[in-house]
C-alpha positions as MATLAB code, in Angstrom:
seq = 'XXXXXXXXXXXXXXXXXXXXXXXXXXXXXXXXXXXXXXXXXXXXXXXXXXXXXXXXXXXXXXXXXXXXXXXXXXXXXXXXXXXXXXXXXXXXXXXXXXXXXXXXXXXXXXXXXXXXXXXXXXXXXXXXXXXXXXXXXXXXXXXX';
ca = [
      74.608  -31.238   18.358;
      71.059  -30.096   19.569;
      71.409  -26.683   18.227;
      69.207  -25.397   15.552;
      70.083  -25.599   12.186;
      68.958  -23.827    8.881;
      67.036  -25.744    6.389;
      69.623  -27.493    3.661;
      69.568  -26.737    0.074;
      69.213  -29.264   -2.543;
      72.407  -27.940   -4.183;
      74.155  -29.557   -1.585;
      73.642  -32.833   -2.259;
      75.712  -32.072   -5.582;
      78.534  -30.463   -4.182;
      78.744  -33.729   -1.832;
      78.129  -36.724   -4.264;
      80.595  -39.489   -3.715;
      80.467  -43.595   -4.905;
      77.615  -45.082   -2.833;
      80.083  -48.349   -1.316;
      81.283  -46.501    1.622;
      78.006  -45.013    2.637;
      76.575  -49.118    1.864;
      79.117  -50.741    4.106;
      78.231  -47.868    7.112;
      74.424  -48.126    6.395;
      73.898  -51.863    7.004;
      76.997  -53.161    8.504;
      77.841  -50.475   11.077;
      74.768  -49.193   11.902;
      72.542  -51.921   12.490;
      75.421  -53.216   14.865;
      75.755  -50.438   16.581;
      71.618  -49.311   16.968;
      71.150  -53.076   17.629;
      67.468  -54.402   17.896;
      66.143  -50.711   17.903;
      67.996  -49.872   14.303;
      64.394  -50.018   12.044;
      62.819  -47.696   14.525;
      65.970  -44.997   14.270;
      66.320  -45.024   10.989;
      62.872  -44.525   10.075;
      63.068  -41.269   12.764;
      66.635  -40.646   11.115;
      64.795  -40.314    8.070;
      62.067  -37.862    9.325;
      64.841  -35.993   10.383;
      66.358  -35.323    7.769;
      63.264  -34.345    5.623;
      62.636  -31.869    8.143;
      66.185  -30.223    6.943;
      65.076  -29.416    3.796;
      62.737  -26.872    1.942;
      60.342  -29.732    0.839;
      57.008  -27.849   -0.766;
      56.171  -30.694   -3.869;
      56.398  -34.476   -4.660;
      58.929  -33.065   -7.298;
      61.333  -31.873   -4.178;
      60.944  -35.518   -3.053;
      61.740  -36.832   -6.149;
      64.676  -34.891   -6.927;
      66.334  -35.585   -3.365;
      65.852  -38.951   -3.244;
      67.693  -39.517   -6.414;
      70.378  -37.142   -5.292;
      70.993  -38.931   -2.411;
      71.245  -42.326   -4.271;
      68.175  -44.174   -3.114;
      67.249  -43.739   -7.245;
      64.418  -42.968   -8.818;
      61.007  -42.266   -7.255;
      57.680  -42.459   -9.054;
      54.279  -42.207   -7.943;
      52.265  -44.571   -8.370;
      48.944  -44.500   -7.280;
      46.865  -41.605   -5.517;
      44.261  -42.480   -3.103;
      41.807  -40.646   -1.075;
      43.833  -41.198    1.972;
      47.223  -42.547    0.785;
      49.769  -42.406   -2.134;
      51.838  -45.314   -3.447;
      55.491  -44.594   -4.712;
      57.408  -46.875   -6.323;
      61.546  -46.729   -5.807;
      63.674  -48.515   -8.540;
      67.527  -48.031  -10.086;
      70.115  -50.125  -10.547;
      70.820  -49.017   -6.803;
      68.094  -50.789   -5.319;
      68.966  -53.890   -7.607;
      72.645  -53.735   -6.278;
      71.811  -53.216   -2.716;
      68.869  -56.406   -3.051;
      71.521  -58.825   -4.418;
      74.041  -57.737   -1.534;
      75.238  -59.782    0.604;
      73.845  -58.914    3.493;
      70.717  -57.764    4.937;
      69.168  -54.244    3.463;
      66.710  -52.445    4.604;
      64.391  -48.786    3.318;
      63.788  -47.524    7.251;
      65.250  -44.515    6.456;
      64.035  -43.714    3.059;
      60.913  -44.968    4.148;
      60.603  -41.956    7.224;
      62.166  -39.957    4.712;
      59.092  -40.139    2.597;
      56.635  -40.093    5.653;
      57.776  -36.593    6.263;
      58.300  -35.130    3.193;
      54.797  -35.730    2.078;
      53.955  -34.682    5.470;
      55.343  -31.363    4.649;
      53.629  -31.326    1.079;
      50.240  -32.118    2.000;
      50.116  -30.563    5.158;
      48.748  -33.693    7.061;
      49.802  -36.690    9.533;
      51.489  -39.284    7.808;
      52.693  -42.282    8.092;
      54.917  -44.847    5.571;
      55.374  -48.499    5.179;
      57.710  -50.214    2.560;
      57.114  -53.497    0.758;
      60.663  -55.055   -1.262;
      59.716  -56.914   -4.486;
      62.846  -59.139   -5.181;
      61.660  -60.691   -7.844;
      61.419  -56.742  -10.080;
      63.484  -55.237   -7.472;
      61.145  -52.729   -6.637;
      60.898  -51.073   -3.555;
      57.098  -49.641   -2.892;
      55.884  -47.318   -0.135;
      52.533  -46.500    0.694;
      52.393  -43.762    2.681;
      48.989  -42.831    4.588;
      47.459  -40.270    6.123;
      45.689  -39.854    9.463;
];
């Protein structure tokens, strides 16, 4: 489990796609029972993590991942000096904010962090804001 492993190619995600219920029903049923008041805090590192696993050199990478993996489609949507604004929205997110039960972005949210960490080449850090009313998901992620 600790040992070192090679960075994962985006073709994988392909080879691997599967209907998104199963992974749902693990993600915030079983998880947050089992990571218990500490679950926002994991799954934003869980996220990190798994950025790190991949050859991640443009916002296109990011892009293309995130929709592979089912979060749906990430856009950009604002550039600042010190921060950049993406906005994440699919049918997805509008099936997962009208579930019934309580959803979260921790992981895509450290997910992002990272990966734009490895882009830009600086500290970052993310925060999510849910629109339910456009379900929207929006991170801002800024940099130290």
């Amino acid at each position: 489990m600790g040992k070192k492993q090679d960075r994962l190619s985006t073709s994988l995600l392909k080879q691997l796609h599967t209907s998104g219920a199963g992974y749902d029903i693990l993600r915030y049923v079983s998880l947050p029972n089992l990571l218990g008041n500490e679950a926002d805090t994991i799954l934003y590192f869980m996220g990190k993590d798994l950025a790190r696993r991949f050859n991640i050199t443009s916002f296109e990478d990011i892009y293309d991942i995130a929709d592979k993996m089912g979060w749906g489609r990430l856009e950009l949507v604002k550039e600042k000096k010190n921060s950049v604004t993406f906005c994440l929205m699919a049918d997805a997110v509008v099936y997962r904010l009208k579930a019934p039960v309580e959803v979260e972005f921790r992981l895509e949210c450290g997910f992002i962090s990272e990966a734009v960490q490895m882009v830009k080449d600086i500290n970052c850090e993310c925060s999510e804001k849910i629109n339910y009313r456009i379900h929207q998901v929006e991170f801002t992620v800024v940099y130290d």
